[in-house]
MDAnalysis code that builds the backbone (N, CA, C; Angstrom):
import MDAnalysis as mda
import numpy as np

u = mda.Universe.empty(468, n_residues=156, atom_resindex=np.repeat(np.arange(156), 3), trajectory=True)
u.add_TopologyAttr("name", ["N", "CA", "C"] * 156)
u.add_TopologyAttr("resid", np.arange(1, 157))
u.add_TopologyAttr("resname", ["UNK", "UNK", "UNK", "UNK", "UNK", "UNK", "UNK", "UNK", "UNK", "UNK", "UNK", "UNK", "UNK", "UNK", "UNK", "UNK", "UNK", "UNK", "UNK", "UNK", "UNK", "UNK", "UNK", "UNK", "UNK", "UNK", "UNK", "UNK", "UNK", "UNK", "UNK", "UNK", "UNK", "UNK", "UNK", "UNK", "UNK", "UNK", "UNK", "UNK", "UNK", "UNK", "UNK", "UNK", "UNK", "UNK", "UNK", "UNK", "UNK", "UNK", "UNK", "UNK", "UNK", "UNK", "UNK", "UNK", "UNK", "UNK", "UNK", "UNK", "UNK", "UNK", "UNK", "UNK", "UNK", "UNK", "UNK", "UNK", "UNK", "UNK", "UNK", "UNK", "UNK", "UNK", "UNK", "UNK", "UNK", "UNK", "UNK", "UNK", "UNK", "UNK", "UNK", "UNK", "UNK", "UNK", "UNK", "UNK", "UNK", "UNK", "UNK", "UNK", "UNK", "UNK", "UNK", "UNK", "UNK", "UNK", "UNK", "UNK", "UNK", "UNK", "UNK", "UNK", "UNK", "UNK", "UNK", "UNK", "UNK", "UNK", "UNK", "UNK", "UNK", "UNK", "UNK", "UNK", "UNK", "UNK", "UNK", "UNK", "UNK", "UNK", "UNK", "UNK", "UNK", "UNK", "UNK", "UNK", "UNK", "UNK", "UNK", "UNK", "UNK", "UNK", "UNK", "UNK", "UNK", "UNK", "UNK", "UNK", "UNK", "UNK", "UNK", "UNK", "UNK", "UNK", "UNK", "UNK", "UNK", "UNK", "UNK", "UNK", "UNK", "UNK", "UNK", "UNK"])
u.atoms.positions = np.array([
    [1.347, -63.111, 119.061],
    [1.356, -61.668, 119.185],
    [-0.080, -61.161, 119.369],
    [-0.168, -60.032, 120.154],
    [-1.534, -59.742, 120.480],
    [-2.013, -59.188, 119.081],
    [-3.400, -58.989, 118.454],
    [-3.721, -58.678, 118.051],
    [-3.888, -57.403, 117.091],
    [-3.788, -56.457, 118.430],
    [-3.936, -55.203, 117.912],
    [-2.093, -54.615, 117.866],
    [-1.317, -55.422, 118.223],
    [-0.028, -55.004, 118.150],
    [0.411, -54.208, 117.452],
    [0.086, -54.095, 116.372],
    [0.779, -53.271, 115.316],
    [0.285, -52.095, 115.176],
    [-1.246, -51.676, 115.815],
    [-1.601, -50.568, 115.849],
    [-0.989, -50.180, 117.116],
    [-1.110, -50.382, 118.427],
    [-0.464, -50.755, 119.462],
    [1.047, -50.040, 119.395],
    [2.438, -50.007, 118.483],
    [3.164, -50.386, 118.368],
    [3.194, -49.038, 117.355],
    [2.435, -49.069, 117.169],
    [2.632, -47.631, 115.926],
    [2.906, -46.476, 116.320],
    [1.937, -46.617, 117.792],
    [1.645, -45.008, 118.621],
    [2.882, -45.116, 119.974],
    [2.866, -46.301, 120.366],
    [4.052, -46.859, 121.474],
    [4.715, -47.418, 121.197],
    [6.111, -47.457, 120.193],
    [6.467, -47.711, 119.597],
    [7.809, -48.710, 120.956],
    [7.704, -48.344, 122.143],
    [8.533, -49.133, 123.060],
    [7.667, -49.879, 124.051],
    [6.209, -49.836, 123.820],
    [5.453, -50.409, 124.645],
    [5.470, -51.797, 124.730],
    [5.258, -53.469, 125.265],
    [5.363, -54.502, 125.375],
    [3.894, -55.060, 125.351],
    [3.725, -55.591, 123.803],
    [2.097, -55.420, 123.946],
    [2.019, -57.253, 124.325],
    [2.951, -57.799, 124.846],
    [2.915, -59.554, 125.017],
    [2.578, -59.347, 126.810],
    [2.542, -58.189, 127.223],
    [2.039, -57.943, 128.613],
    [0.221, -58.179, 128.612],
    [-0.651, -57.790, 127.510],
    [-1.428, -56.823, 127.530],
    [-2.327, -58.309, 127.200],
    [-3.742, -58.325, 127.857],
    [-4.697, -59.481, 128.143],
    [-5.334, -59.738, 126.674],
    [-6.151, -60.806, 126.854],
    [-6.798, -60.862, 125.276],
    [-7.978, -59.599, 125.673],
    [-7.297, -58.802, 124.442],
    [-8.941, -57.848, 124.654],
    [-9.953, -58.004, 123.196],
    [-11.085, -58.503, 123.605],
    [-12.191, -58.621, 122.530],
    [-13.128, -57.649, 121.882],
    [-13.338, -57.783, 120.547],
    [-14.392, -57.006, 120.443],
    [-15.217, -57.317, 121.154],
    [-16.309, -55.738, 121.046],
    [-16.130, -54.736, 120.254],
    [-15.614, -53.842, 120.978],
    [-14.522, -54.226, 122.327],
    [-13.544, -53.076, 122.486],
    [-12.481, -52.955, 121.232],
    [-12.184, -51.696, 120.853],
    [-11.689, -51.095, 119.683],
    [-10.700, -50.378, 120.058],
    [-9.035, -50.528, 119.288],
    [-8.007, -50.330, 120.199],
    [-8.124, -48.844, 119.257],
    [-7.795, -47.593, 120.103],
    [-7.890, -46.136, 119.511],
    [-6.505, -45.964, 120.026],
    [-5.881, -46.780, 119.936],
    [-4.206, -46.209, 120.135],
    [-3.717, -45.310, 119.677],
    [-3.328, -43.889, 120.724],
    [-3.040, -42.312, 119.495],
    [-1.984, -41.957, 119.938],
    [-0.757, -41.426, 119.739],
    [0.349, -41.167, 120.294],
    [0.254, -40.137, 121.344],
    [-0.414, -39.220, 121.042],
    [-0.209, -38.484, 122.125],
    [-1.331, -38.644, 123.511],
    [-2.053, -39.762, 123.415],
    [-2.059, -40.264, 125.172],
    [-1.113, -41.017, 125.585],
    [-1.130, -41.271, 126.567],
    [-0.227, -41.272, 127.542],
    [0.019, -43.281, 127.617],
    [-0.857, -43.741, 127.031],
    [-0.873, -45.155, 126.722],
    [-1.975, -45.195, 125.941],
    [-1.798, -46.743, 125.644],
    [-3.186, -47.108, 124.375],
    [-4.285, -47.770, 124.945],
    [-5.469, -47.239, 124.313],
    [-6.835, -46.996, 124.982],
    [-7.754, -47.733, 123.982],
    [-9.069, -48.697, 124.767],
    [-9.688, -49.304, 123.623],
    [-10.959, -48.944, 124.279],
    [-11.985, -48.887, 123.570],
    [-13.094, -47.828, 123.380],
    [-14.070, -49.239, 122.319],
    [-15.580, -48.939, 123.657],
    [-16.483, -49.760, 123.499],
    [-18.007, -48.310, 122.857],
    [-18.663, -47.855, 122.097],
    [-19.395, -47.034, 121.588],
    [-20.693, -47.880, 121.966],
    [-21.224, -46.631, 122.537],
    [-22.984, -47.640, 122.527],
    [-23.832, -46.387, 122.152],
    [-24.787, -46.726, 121.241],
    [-25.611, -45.675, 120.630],
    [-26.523, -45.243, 121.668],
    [-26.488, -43.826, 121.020],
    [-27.479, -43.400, 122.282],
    [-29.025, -43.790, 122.023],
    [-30.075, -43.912, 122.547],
    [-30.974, -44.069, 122.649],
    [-31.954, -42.712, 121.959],
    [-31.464, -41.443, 122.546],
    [-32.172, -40.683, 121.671],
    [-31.515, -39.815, 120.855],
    [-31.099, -40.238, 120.039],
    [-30.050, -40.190, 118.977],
    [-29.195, -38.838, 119.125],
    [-28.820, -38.904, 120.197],
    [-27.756, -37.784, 120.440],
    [-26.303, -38.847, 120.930],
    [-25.488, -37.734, 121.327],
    [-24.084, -38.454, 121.435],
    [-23.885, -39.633, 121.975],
    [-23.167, -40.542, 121.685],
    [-23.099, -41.628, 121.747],
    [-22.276, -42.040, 123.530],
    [-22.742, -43.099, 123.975],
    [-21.543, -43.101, 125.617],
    [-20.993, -44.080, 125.099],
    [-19.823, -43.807, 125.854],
    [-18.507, -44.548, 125.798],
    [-17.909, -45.347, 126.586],
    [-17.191, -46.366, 126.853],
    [-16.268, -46.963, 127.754],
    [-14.888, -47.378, 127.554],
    [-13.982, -47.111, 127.956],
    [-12.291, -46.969, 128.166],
    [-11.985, -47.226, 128.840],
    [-10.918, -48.329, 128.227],
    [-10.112, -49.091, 129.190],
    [-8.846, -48.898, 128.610],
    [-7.972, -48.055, 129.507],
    [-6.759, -47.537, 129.306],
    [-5.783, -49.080, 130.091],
    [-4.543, -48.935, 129.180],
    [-3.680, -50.063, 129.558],
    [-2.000, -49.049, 129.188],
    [-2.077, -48.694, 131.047],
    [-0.814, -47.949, 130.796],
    [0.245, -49.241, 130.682],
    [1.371, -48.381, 131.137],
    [2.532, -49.603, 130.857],
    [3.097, -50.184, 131.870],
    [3.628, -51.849, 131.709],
    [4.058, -52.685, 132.414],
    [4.804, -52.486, 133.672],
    [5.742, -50.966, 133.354],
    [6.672, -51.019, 134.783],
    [6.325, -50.027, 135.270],
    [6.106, -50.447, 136.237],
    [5.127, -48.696, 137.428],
    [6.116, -47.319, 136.908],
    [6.990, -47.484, 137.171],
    [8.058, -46.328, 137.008],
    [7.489, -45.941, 135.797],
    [7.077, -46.383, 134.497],
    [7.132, -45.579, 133.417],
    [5.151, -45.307, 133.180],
    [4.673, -45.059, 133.974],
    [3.500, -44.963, 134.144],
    [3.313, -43.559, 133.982],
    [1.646, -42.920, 133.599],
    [1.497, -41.687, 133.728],
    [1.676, -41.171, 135.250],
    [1.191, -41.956, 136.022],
    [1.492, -41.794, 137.978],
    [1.715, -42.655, 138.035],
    [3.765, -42.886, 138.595],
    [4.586, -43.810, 138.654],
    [3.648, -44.490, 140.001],
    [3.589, -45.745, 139.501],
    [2.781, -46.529, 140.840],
    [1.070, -47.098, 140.940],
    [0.774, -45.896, 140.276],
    [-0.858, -46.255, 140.005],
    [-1.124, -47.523, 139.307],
    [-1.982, -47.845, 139.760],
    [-2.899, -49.027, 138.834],
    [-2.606, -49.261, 137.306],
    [-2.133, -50.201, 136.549],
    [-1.719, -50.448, 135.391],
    [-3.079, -50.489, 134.705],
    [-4.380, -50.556, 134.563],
    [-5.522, -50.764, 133.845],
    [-6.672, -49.581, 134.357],
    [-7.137, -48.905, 133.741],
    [-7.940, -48.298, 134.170],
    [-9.199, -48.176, 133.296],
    [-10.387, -48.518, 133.796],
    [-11.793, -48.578, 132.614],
    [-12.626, -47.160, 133.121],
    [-13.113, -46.263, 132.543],
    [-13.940, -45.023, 132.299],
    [-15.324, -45.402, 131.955],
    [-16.508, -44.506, 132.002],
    [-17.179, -44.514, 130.970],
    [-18.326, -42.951, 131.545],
    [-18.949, -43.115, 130.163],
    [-19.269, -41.409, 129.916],
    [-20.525, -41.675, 129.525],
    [-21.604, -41.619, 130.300],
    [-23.184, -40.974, 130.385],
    [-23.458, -40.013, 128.980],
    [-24.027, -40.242, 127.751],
    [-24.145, -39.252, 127.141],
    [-25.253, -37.790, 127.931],
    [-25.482, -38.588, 128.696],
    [-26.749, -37.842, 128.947],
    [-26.282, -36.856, 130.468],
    [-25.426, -37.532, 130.937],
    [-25.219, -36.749, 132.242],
    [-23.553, -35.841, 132.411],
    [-22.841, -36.634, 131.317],
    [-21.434, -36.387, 131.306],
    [-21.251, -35.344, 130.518],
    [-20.083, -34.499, 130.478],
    [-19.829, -33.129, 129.653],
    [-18.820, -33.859, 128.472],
    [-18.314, -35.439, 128.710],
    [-17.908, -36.007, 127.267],
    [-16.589, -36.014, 127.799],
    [-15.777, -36.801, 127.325],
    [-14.585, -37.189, 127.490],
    [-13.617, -36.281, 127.982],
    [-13.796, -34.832, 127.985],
    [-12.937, -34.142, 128.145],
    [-13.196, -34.143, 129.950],
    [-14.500, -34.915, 130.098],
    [-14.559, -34.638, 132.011],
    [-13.998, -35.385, 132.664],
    [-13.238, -36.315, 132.353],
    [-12.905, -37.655, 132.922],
    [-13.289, -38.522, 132.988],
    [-14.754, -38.306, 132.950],
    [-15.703, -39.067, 132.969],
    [-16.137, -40.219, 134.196],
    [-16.211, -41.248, 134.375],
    [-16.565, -42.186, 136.031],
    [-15.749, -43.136, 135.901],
    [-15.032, -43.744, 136.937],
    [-13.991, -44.491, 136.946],
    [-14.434, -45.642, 137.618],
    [-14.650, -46.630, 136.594],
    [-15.308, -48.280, 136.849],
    [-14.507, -49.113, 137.775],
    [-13.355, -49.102, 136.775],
    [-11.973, -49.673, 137.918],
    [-10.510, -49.413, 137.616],
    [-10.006, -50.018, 138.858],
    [-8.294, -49.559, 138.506],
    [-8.067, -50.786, 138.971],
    [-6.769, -51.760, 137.892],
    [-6.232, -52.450, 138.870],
    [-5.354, -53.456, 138.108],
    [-4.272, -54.233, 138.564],
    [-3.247, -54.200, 137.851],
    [-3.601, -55.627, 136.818],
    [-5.011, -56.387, 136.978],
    [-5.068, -57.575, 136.245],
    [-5.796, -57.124, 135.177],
    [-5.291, -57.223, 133.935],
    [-5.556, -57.273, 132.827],
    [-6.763, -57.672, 132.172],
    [-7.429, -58.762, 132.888],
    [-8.625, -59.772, 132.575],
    [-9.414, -59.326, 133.731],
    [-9.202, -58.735, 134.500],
    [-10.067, -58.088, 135.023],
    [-10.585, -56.958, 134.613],
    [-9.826, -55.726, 134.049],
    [-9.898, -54.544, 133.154],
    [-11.099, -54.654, 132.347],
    [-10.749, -55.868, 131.249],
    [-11.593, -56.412, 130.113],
    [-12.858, -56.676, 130.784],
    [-13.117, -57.452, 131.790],
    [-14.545, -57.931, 132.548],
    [-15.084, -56.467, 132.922],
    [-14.623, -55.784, 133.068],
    [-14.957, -54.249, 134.586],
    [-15.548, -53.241, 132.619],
    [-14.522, -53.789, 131.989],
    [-14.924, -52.721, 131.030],
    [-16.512, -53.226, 130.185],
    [-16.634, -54.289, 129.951],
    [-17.646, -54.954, 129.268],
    [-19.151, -54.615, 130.183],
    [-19.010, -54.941, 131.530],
    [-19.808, -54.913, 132.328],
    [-20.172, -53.019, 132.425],
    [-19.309, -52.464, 132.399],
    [-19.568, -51.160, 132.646],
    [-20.105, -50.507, 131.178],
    [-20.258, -51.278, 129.838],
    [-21.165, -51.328, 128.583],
    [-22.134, -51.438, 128.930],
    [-22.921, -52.480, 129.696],
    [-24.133, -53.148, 129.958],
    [-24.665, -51.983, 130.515],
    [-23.949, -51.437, 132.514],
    [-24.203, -50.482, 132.957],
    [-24.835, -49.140, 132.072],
    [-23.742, -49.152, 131.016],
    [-24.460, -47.339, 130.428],
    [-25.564, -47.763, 129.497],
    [-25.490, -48.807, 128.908],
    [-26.405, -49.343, 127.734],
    [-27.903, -49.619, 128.996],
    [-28.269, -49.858, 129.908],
    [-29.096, -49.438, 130.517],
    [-29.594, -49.017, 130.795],
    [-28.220, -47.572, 131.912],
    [-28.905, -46.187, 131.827],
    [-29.418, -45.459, 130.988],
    [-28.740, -45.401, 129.707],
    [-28.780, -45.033, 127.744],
    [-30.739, -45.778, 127.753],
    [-30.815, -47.127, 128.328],
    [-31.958, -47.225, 127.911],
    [-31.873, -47.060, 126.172],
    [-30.585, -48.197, 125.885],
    [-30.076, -48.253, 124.630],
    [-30.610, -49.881, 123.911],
    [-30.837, -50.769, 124.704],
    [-31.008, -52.160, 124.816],
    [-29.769, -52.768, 124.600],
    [-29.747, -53.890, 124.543],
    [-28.656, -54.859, 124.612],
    [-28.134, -54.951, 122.856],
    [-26.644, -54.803, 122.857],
    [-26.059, -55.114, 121.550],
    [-25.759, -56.417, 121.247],
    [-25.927, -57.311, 120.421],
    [-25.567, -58.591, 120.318],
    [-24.311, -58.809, 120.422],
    [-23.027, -57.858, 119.419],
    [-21.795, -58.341, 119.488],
    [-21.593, -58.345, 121.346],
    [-22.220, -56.846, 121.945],
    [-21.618, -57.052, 123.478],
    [-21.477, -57.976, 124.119],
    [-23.357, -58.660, 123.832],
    [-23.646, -59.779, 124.427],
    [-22.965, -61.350, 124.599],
    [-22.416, -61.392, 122.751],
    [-21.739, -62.442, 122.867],
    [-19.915, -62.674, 123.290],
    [-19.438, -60.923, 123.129],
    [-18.413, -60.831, 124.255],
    [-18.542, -61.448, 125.437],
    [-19.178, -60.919, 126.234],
    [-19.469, -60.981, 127.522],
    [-19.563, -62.623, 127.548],
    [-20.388, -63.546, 126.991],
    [-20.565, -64.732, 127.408],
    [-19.195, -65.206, 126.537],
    [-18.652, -64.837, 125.665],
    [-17.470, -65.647, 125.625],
    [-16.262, -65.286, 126.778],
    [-16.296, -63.871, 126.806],
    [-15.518, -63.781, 127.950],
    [-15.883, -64.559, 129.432],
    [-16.884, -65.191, 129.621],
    [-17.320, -65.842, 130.799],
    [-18.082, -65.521, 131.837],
    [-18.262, -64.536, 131.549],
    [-19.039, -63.450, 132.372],
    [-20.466, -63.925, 132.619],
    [-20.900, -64.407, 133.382],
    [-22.420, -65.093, 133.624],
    [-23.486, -64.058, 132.942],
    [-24.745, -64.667, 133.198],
    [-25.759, -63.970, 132.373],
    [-26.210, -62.685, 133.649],
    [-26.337, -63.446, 135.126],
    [-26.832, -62.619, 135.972],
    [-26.060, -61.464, 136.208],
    [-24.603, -61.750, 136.272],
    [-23.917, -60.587, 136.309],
    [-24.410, -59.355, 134.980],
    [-24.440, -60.227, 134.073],
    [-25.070, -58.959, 133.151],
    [-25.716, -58.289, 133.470],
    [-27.200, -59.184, 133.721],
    [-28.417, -58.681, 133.731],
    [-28.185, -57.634, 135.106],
    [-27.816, -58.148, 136.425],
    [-27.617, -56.978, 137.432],
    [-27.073, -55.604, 136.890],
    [-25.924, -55.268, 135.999],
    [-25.188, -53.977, 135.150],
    [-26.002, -53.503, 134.767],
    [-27.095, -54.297, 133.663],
    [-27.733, -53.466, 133.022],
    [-28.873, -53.000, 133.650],
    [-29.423, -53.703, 134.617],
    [-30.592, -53.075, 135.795],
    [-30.157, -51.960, 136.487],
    [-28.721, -52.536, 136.977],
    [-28.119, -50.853, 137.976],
    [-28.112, -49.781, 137.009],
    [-27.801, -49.858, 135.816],
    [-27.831, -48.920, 135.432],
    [-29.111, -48.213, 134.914],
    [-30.516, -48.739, 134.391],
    [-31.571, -48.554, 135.022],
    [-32.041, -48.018, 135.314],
    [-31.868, -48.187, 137.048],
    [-32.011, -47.888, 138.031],
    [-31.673, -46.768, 138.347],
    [-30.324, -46.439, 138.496],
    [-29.386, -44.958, 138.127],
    [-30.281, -44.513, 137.391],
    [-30.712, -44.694, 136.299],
    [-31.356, -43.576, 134.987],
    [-32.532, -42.656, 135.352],
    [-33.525, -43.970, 136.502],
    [-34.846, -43.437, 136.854],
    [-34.356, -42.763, 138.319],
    [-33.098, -42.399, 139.131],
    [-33.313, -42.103, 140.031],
    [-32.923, -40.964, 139.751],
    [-32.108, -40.430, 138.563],
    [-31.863, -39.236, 138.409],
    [-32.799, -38.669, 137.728],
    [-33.910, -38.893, 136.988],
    [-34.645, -37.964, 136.057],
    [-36.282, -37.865, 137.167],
])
């Protein structure tokens, strides 16, 4: 049984969480009933100690039909700029959509690195050792956390 099932299961109480990929810390399942599916949420401190950015990786449900948009992409990862974003209520930037599960998890980890860059937050260890257990090479890291960077100095 997956892990977080029972929290999982609390808020979606018909959801099929034996669909749903291994997801690792320090994504953190914030499963709440009234979204629309259950959502796990990566926190990276901000750098100058204001609001913290975020990354979300929403895992609607298994059969397109019972989707928030019957058909759309089953996985979707977010994440929110403390510094540029108006905060979760904006939608925030959309990393990826797409129906593999273990891809979600990779797109979401990598898109940590990305804001923890721009944040000009440095590297978190638990992230770090996600990421290399999840398999995720070092360069791929290191490129996320440069683009994002990069992004930081082209906007200020």
């Amino acid at each position: 049984m997956h892990a977080d099932a029972e929290k999982v299961l609390t808020a979606f109480p018909d959801y099929d969480v034996a669909t749903l990929p291994i997801i690792p810390p320090p994504l953190v399942c914030d499963a709440w009933p009234k979204d629309s599916c259950p959502v796990w949420r990566i926190t990276l401190p901000a750098a100058d100690k204001g609001d913290p950015a975020l990354v979300e990786l929403w895992a609607d449900y298994p059969n397109e039909a019972d989707r928030m948009v019957p058909g759309d992409k089953r996985f979707a990862v977010f994440g929110w700029f403390n510094a540029w974003d108006a905060g979760p209520g904006s939608g925030g930037r959309l990393f990826c959509k797409t129906d593999d599960g273990d891809a979600a998890v990779r797109a979401a980890i990598l898109a940590a690195f990305h804001i923890a860059g721009f944040e000009c937050a440095g590297l978190d260890h638990a992230l770090l050792a996600c990421a290399f257990r999840s398999g995720i090479p070092g360069m791929e890291i290191a490129r996320a956390f440069i683009a994002g960077m990069e992004e930081a100095s082209v906007r200020q």
